[in-house]
C-alpha positions, 0 to 999 in steps of 0.5 A: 770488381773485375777490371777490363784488359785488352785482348785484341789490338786491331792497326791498320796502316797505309804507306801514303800516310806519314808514320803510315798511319791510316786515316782513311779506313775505319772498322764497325761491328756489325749490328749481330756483333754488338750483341754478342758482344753486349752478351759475352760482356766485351768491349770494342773501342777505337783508341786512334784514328788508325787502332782498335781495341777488344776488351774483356774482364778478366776473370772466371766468369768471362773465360766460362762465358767464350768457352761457351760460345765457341762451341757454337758453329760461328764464334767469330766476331764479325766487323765491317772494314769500310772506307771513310775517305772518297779518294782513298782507291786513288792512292791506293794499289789494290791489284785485281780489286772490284767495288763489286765483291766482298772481302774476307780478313780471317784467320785460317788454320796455319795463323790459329798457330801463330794465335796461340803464340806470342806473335803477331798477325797480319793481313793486307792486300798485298802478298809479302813476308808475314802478310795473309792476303785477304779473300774474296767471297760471293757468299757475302753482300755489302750494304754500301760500295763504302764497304771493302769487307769483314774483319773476323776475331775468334778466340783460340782455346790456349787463350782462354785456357790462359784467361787470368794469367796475368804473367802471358800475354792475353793481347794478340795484334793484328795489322790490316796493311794497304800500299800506296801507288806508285806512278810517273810524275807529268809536269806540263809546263805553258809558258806566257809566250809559246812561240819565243824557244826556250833551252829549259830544265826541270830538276829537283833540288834534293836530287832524290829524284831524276827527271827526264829531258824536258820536251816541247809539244803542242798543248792544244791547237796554237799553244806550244809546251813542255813535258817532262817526266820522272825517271822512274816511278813515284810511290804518292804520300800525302806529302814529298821532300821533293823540290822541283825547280824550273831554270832556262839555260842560256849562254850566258848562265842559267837564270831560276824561274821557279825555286818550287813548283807544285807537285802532282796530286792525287787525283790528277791524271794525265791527258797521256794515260793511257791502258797500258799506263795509267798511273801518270798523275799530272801537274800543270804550270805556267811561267 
């Protein structure tokens, strides 16, 4: 009895999550590919939360039955790369993106080169070293807004010609790589008595991150307080080192009125954003 080996290893990562590992995609073949699959013999499972595996036997038979069907026009497997979290585009930087159009992540004719070696592949949506950017194309219609695009597998003649070759490497990689935003942090700070001037200062702890002078300004009509904003831009993830503390600064010292105040959310944008800047995820606190 032939014995199944791994042939495709499908990893998808997301720097907002710790170790970067994507809980907030998943990959499903769509119904025609669970037939050819079920015709040619494959298997397809996922093996994490973020990873997928294809699997054939490896033998004679199975090389004669992909040598067969990559002669028809469309020997690519297709898998539909959908969403499984409701705030995923919330965390997630994908410039010119549109819940309208699909997506295509295939392989063009410079990566059937890097197929056929020892190398990796990888796609994402944002352009970097070794990275294949994904297309979009009108030609394709999604089911669901869930739907971000398909995922195409083929197979190369070197990889079948090496079928059963237990010395070469039969399992190719592939990485679908997204970003995490980057945005300013707003600390809206409302104190119990808003008419009492207080000297106060916002910091962090670590001292990883600068945050700017805090200054006083009307909330709503009658309710006066304090704005302060990160220094520079701040990549989210699902959690930060980062402790910020608020301190009153008075002649005779400093006294500590908050050794850690919650920090900005997702989802949480600011009063203040505007146009030209969206991205400020805002946190409110009163003291």
């Amino acid at each position: 009895m032939s014995s199944y080996v791994q042939i495709y290893r499908v990893v998808v990562l997301h720097d907002f999550f710790e170790g970067n590992r994507c809980r907030g995609v998943n990959l499903v073949p769509v119904p025609e590919c669970m037939n050819q699959m079920g015709n040619l013999g494959l298997l397809f499972r996922q093996n994490n939360y973020n990873e997928w595996g294809l699997y054939a036997k490896d033998d004679e038979l199975q090389r004669d039955k992909l040598q067969l069907w990559m002669e028809e026009e469309t020997s690519a497997l297709e898998f539909q790369v959908e969403v499984s979290q409701n705030d995923f585009f919330l965390y997630t930087d994908w410039p010119g993106y549109s819940p309208k159009e699909c997506y295509v992540f295939e392989i063009g004719d410079k990566e059937k080169e890097l197929l056929d070696s020892e190398g990796e592949l990888h796609y994402g949506v944002v352009p970097e070293e070794k990275i294949i950017v994904c297309r979009r194309d009108k030609t394709l219609q999604k089911q669901s807004n869930r739907v971000l695009g398909f995922l195409k597998l083929g197979f190369s003649d070197k990889m079948v010609e090496n079928w059963g070759q237990t010395e070469v490497s039969q399992c190719k990689e592939i990485t679908i790589g997204f970003h995490a935003l980057k945005v300013v942090w707003e600390f809206i700070l409302i104190p119990r008595d808003s008419s009492v001037d207080q000297n106060l200062l916002l910091k962090d702890a670590t001292g990883k991150m600068e945050l700017e002078t805090l200054e006083k300004f009307e909330l709503t009509q009658g309710l006066m307080a304090y704005r302060g904003v990160s220094s520079s831009l701040i990549q989210l993830k699902e959690c930060y080192d980062y402790r910020v503390q608020l301190w009153e600064l008075k002649q005779t010292g400093k006294r500590l009125i908050s050794s850690e105040i919650p920090l900005p959310r997702v989802g949480e944008f600011s009063i203040k954003a505007t146009k030209e800047n969206p991205q400020i995820v805002s946190k409110y606190f009163y003291f």
